[in-house]
C-alpha positions in Angstrom: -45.7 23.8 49.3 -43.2 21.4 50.4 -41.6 20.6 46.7 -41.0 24.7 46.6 -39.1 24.6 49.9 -37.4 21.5 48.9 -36.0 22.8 45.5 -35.7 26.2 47.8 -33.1 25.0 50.0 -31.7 22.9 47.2 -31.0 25.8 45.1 -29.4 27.7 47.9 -27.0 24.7 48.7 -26.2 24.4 45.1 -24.5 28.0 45.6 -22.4 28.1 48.3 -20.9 24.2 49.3 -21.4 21.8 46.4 -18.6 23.4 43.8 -17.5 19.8 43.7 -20.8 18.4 42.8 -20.6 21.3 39.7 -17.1 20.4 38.6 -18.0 16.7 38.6 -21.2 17.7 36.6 -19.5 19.7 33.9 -16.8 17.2 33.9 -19.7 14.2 33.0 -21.4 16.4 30.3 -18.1 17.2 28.5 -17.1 13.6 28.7 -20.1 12.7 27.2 -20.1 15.6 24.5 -16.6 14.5 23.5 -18.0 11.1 22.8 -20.8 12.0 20.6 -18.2 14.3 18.5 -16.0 11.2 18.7 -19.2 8.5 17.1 -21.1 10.8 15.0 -17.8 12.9 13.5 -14.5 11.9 13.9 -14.9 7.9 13.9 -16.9 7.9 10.6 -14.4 10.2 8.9 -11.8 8.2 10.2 -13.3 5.1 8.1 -13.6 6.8 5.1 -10.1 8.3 5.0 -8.5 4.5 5.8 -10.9 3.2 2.5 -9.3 5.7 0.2 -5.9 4.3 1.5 -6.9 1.3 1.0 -7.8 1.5 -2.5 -4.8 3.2 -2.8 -2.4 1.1 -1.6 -4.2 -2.1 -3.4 -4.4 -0.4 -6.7 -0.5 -0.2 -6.4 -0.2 -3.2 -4.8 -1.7 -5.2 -8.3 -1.2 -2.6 -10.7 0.8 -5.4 -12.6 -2.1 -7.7 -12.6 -4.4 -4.8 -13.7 -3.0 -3.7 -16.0 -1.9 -7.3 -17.6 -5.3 -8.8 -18.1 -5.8 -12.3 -18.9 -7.9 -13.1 -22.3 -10.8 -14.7 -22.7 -8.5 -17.5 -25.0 -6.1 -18.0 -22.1 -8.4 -20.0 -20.0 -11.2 -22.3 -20.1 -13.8 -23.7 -17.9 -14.6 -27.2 -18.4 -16.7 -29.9 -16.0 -13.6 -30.5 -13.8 -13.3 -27.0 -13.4 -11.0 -24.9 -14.4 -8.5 -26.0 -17.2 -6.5 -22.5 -17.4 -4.5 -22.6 -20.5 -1.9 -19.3 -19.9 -0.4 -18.1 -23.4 3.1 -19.1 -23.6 5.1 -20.8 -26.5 4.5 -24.1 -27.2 7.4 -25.9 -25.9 6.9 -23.4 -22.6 3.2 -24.9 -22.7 4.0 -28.2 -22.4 6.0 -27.7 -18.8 3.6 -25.3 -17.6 1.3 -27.2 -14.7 -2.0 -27.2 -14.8 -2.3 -26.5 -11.1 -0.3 -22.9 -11.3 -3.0 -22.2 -14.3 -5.5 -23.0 -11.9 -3.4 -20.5 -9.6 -3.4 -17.8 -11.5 -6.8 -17.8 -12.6 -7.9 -18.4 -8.8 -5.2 -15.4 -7.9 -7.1 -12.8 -10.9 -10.0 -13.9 -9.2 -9.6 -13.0 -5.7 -8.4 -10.1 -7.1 -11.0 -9.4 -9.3 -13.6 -9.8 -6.0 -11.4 -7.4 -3.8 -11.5 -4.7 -5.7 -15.1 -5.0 -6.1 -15.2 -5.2 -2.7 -13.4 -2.0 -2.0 -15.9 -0.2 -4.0 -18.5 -1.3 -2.0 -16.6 -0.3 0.6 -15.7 3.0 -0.6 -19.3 4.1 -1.7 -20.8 3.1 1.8 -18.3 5.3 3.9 -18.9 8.0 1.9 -22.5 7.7 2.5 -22.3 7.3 5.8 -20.9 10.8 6.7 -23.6 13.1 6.8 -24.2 15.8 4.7 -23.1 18.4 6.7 -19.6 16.7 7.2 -18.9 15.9 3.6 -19.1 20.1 3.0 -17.3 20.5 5.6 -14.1 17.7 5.8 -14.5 16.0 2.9 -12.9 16.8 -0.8 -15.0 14.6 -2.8 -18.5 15.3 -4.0 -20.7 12.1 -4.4 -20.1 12.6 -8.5 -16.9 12.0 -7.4 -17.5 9.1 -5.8 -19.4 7.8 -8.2 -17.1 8.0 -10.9 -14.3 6.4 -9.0 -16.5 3.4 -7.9 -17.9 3.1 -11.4 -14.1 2.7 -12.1 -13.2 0.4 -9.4 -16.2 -2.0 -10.6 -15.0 -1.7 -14.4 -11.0 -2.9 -13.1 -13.1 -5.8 -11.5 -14.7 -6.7 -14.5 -11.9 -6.4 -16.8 -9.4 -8.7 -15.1 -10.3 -11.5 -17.9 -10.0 -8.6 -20.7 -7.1 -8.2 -22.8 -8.1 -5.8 -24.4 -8.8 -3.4 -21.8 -5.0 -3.1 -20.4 -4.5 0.5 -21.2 -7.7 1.4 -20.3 -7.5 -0.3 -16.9 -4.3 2.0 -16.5 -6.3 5.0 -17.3 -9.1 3.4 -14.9 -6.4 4.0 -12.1 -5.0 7.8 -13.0 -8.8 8.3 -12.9 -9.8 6.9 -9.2 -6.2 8.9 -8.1 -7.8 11.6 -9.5 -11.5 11.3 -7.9 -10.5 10.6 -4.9 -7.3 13.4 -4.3 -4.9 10.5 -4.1 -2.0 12.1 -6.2 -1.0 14.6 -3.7 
């Protein structure tokens, strides 16, 4: 009997004298709405609109290296490690240092890894939207996604493929076209 005339006369106080206890109530559950929006909505889609400019800006950034592949014949990997032998005339050969080959095949190399890694990248903040936000703020369908990542992972595996030079430039159009980068 004495909880009824407790919540009783808590109820009634509620009414009349604690508008500031209300107001600092509503003001705590908005704050804390606004943060779950913030985690759960904006924050993920945040990530996954900085990855496609990412891969944007670093497929421009070594377009020239993408699209110039090294070939199989221009290096080699011996014991010492690597004895990069770049294509040039004979007499051009000769001055070239063996430590810029080494350079250069390092530098496709790190590039090579990169872009890998920004299909990784690309793929797992896509996945972690949920379903309901990718219908809703999100262009690209996962068929999408896959097709640019599968194209992302060919560039990274065609770095030390001549012949795939033009096709690495297609490679490109394509992930601008998966992922709405061309407007």
């Amino acid at each position: 009997m004495e909880n009824y005339y407790l919540c009783k006369y808590f109820i009634q106080n509620l009414k009349g004298n604690n508008n500031i206890f209300l107001t600092i109530l509503a003001g705590v559950f908005v704050f804390i709405f606004s943060q779950i929006i913030l985690e759960f909505i904006l924050k993920p889609l945040r990530e996954y609109k900085n990855i496609k400019n990412e891969v944007f800006n670093k497929l421009k950034f070594y377009s020239n290296t993408i699209t110039n592949p090294l070939s199989k014949e221009d290096f080699v990997i011996d014991k010492g490690g690597y004895n990069v032998i770049i294509s040039l005339d004979s007499e051009e050969k000769k001055d070239f240092d063996k430590m810029n080959n080494k350079r250069i095949f390092e530098n496709y190399l790190n590039i090579s890894n990169e872009i890998r890694k920004l299909s990784c990248d690309l793929e797992i903040r896509y996945r972690d939207n949920y379903v309901f936000m990718r219908s809703m703020f999100i262009n690209e369908n996962m068929n999408d996604i896959n097709n640019a990542v599968g194209c992302l992972i060919r560039i990274s595996n065609s770095l030390f493929e001549k012949s795939r030079a033009t096709a690495n430039s297609d490679d490109i159009d394509n992930i601008k076209k998966y992922l709405n980068l061309n407007k």
